[in-house]
C-alpha positions, -999 to 999 in steps of 0.1 A, spaced: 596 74 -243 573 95 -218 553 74 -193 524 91 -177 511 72 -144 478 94 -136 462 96 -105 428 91 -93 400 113 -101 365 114 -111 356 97 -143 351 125 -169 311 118 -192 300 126 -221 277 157 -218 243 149 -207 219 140 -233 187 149 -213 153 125 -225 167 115 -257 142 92 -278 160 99 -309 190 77 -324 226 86 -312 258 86 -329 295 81 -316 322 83 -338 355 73 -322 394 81 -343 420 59 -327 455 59 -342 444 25 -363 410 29 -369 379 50 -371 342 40 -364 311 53 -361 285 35 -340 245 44 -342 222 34 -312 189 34 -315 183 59 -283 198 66 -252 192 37 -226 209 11 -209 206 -17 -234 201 6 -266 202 -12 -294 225 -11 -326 216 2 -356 247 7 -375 284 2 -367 312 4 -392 349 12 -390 377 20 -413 414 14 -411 427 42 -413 464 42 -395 468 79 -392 492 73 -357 515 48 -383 550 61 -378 545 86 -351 576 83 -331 598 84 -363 582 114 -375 557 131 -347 530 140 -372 500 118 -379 506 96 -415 493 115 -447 477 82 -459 461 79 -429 449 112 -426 431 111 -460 411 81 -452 401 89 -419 387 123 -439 373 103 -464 356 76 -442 341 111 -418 326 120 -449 309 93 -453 301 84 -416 282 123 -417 262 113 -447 250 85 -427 242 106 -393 225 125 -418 198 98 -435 195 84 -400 179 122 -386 205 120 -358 206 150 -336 223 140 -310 263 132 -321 291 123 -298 331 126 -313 361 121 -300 400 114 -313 424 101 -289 461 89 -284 474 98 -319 453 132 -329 467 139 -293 502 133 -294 511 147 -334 523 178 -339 496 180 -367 470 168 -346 454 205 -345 453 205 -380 439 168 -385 412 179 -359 399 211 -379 402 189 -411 382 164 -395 358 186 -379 344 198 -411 343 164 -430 326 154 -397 302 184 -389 301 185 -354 329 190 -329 353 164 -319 365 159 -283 403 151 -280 404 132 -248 432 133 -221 451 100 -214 434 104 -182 399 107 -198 407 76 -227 418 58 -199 387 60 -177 359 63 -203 369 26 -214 370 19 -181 334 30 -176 325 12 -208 338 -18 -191 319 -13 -163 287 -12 -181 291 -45 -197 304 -62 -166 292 -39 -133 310 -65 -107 345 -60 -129 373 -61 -105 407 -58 -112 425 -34 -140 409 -29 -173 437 -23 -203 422 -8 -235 450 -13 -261 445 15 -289 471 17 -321 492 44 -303 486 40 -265 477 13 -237 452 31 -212 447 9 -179 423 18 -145 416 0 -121 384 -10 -115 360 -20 -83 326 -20 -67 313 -3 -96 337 20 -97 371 32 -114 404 44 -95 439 51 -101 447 55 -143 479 54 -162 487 55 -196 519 38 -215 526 48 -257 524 11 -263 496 9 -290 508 -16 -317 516 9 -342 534 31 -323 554 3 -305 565 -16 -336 577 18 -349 601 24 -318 612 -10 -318 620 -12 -351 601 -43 -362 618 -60 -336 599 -77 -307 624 -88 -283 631 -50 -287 593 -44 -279 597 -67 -249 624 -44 -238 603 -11 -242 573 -22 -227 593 -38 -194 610 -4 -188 579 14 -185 560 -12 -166 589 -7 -139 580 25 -133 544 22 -126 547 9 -90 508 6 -83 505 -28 -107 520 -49 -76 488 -49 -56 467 -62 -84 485 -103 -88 455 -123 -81 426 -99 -97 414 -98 -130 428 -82 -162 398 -66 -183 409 -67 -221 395 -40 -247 405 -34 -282 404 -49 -315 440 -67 -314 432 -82 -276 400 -92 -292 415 -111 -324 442 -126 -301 406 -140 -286 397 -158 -316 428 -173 -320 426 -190 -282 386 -199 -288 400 -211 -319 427 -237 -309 407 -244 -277 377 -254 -300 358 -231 -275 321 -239 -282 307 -208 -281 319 -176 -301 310 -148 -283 344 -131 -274 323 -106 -245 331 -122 -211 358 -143 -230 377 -153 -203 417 -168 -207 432 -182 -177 471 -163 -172 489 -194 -178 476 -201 -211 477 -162 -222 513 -163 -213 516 -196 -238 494 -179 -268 513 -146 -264 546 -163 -264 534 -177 -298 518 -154 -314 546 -124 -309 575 -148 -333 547 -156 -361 551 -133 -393 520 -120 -411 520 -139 -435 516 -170 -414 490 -153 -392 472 -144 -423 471 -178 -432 451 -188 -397 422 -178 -409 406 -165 -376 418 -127 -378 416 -99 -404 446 -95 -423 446 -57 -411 448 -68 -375 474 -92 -385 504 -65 -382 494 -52 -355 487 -86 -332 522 -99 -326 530 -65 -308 498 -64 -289 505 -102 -280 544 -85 -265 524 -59 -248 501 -85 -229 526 -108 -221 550 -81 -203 519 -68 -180 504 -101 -171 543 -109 -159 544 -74 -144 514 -81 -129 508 -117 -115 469 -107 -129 451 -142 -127 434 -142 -158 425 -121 -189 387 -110 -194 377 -98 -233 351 -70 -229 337 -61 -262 324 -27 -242 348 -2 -245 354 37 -250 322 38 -274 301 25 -248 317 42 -220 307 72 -240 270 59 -238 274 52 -203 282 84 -193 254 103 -213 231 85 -194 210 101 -161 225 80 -129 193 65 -130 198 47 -163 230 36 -155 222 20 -125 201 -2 -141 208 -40 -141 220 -45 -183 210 -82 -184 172 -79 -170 171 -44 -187 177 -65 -220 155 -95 -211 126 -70 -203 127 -52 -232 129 -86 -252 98 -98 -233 80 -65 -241 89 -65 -278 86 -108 -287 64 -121 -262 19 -128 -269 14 -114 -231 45 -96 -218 26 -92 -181 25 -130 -181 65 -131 -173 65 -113 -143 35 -130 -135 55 -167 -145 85 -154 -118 63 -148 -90 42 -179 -92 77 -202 -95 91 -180 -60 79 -211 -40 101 -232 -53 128 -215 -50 127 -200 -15 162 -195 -4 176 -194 -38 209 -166 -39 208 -135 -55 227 -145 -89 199 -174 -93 172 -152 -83 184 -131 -114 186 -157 -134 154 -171 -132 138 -136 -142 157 -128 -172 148 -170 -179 107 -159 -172 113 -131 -198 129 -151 -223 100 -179 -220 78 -167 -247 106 -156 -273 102 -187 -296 62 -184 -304 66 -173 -338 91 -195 -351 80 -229 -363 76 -257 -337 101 -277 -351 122 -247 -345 114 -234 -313 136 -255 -290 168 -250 -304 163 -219 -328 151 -200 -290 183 -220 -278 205 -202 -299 188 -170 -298 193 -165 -263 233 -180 -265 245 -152 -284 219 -124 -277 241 -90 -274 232 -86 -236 258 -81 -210 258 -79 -175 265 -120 -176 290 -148 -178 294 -174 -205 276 -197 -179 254 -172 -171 243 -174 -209 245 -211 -211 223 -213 -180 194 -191 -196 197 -208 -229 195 -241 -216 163 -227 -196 146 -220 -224 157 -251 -242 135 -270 -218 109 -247 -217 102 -258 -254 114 -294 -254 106 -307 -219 129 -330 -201 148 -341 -232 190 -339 -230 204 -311 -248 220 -323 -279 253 -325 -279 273 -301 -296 254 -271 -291 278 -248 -271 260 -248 -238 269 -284 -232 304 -283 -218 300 -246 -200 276 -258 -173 280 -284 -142 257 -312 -135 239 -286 -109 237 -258 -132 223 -278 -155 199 -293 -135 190 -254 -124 182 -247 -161 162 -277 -163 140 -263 -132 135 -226 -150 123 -245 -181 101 -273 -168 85 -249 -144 78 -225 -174 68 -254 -198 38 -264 -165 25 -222 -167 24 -220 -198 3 -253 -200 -18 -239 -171 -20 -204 -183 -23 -205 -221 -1 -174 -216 -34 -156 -202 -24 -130 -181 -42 -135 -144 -45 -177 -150 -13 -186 -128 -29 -170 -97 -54 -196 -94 -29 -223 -90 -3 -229 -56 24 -253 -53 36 -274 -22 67 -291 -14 71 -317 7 102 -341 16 86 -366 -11 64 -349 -33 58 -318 -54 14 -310 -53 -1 -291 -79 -31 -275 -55 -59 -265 -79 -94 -253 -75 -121 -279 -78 -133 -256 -105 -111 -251 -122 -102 -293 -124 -107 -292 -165 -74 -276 -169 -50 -303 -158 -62 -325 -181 -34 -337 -208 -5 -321 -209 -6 -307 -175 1 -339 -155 31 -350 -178 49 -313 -174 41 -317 -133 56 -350 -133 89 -338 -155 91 -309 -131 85 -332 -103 119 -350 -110 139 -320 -117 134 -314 -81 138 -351 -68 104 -357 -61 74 -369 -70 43 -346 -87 8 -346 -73 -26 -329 -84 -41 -317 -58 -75 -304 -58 -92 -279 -32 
């Protein structure tokens, strides 16, 4: 079995898309599956307007027989068919298609690729190992820009790793240990997988310096060995981006999951019984490189070759944009009554947070965008309905904390100073100081928006000054009719997020 170790080189992008304002479509053929994805345009935190795959197999049974499984190969046709109709009643120009480890490796991947070609109407890229390595890589990058460490995207007929690092990819190899392929050469077998996947771990000598880094997961089988930790860990909130495993317990769950049979995996309820097969292999093949490694801990990144495909079609601009206040903006601009009145909301709070760090400082602007989300929804709704809203938004570019933080935030910024109930995710993800951080973002934007009415140009009029015992509201003697009821009771709540106590003070 051939082991390719590749060496560094500039990550390989999509062709440039130019001012696209039209819908885009990526269609990706692994050796399992076969997906199209739709985006609504070309930009950093495009939306999704369709995404569907369809298990196909066509790498089943490759390194028996070398050629790409007839089964297979008829539904991927099938499902291209259908996935051009689509394109089609969308209006999408712009199209984006690529196979990789199993079109690329078959002897009747030429064939397949013709075949597929015309179902599809429009070419389709076969990418490299070296370019399937490093456009997942790139995906990863987009969903997490301060990745460090090596990201692994586990296809059905190949693992493609780089290594990741100040925004940037390095050194690539690429192993033939997708799940299909490897339970084919080890026969069903997988202390005989355990062997495979050792041998050609040995020979990659570079995987030394990373013990202590990060191990950035992608692919559907990582992902469903996912639910099955956030399952058993009664994890409290199920988003599997940013998903993070510590090593040791990996190393546990791997161990597990690699002696279950399918039918006992299909009884656990957590994962589709098509990943099933595959996830006892894919648990062998993460278990030998965190070993092989001494990687600290396992990352899930939902953003993978798809969105590294994205990624690269976009202008460096575009991409160097940040992804969570890129999505917090645009959900400002789209749900808010007066989306000038967020930037306006972060400005006026700046005194309160002189000194603050450069993660909290981007916090608290994606928490001023999000401030004004919950208008529409019924006020007995707002609080926790926003809540949840922002929890599992499909932003990236931040932590499970990160997300907990903002929720939180905008908990408050409905409810006041009441305690998040219990049971609501957040809860458990946050310390005593983060929470209390939240609670400032909120309470301050619960006091504007009791001063402002959401008015653009109202917060100006108003100042705030801290001193060692008290936090003064400093308002123009004109203006005094406005802190009537409720405006002293949020200046007080803030008051105490901040140890102090709140004073009107008029000019």
């Amino acid at each position: 079995m051939d082991v390719g170790a590749i060496a560094q080189s500039t990550t390989p992008r999509a062709p440039a898309l130019g001012r696209v304002r039209g819908p885009v479509a990526i269609v990706d053929i692994g050796s399992n599956s076969v997906r199209l994805v739709t985006y609504e345009t070309l930009l950093r935190t495009a939306a999704i307007l369709h995404n569907e795959k369809s298990i196909c197999g066509i790498g089943r049974n490759m390194v028996s027989t070398h050629r790409l499984h007839d089964g297979g190969i008829a539904m991927a046709l099938e499902a291209l068919s259908r996935f051009r109709l689509l394109a089609d009643s969308f209006g999408i120009r712009h199209r984006i298609a690529v196979a990789t480890a199993a079109a690329r490796d078959a002897t009747n991947g030429p064939q397949f690729i013709a075949a597929a070609q015309a179902a599809w109407g429009s070419p389709i890229r076969v990418l490299s190992g070296e370019e399937e390595a490093r456009v997942a890589a790139e995906g990863v990058l987009a969903g997490m820009p301060d990745a460090t460490g090596l990201v692994g995207d586990l296809g059905g007929g190949s693992l493609d790793m780089v290594t990741v690092g100040s925004g940037a990819t390095g050194a690539a190899m690429t192993l033939p240990f997708g799940p299909l392929r490897l339970m084919d050469a080890a026969r069903q077998d997988p202390e005989r997988a355990r062997t495979i996947v050792d041998a050609g771990l040995e020979r990659l000598e570079s995987l030394s310096a990373l013990k202590g880094r990060s191990f950035y997961a992608v692919g559907g089988t990582w992902r469903a060995l996912a639910r099955v930790d956030m399952d058993r860990e009664a994890y409290p909130l199920h988003v599997l981006h940013h998903y993070t495993i510590p090593a040791a317990r990996a190393l546990k769950l791997c161990r597990a999951l690699s002696g279950l049979s399918r039918k006992t995996l299909d009884k656990m309820g957590v994962i589709s019984r098509r990943r099933a097969e595959a996830l006892p292999y894919g648990a062998v093949v993460l278990e030998r490189l965190l070993l092989a490694t001494g990687l600290k801990e396992v990352v899930i990144s939902a953003y993978g070759l798809r969105e590294g495909l994205l990624h690269g079609a976009l202008s460096r601009e575009e991409r160097e944009k940040d992804p969570l206040l890129e999505f917090s903006a645009a959900a400002n601009q789209r749900m808010s009554r007066a989306p000038a009145h967020a930037g306006e909301l972060f400005a006026w709070s700046q005194g309160l947070f002189e000194g603050e760090g450069e993660a909290s400082h981007r916090l608290r602007r994606a928490a001023c965008d999000f401030s004004d989300i919950g208008w529409r929804r019924h006020p007995d709704d707002r609080a926790l309905g926003s809540f949840e809203e922002v929890l599992t938004a499909p932003f990236a570019g931040a932590s499970h904390r990160d997300r907990a933080i903002l929720a939180t935030a905008v908990f408050h910024r409905y409810k006041g100073d009441d305690d998040l109930p219990l049971g609501r995710g957040a809860h458990d993800l946050l310390t005593a100081e983060d929470q209390n951080l939240a609670r400032r973002m909120g309470l301050i934007a619960r006091l504007g928006f009791a001063l402002s009415g959401c008015a653009s140009g109202e917060l100006a009029h108003y100042r705030f000054k801290l001193t060692p015992g008290r936090l003064f509201l400093q308002v123009p003697a004109s203006r005094q009719a406005v802190v009537s009821d409720p405006v002293p009771k949020r200046l007080s709540a803030l008051a105490v997020a901040f140890g102090r106590k709140g004073e009107i003070s008029l000019l």
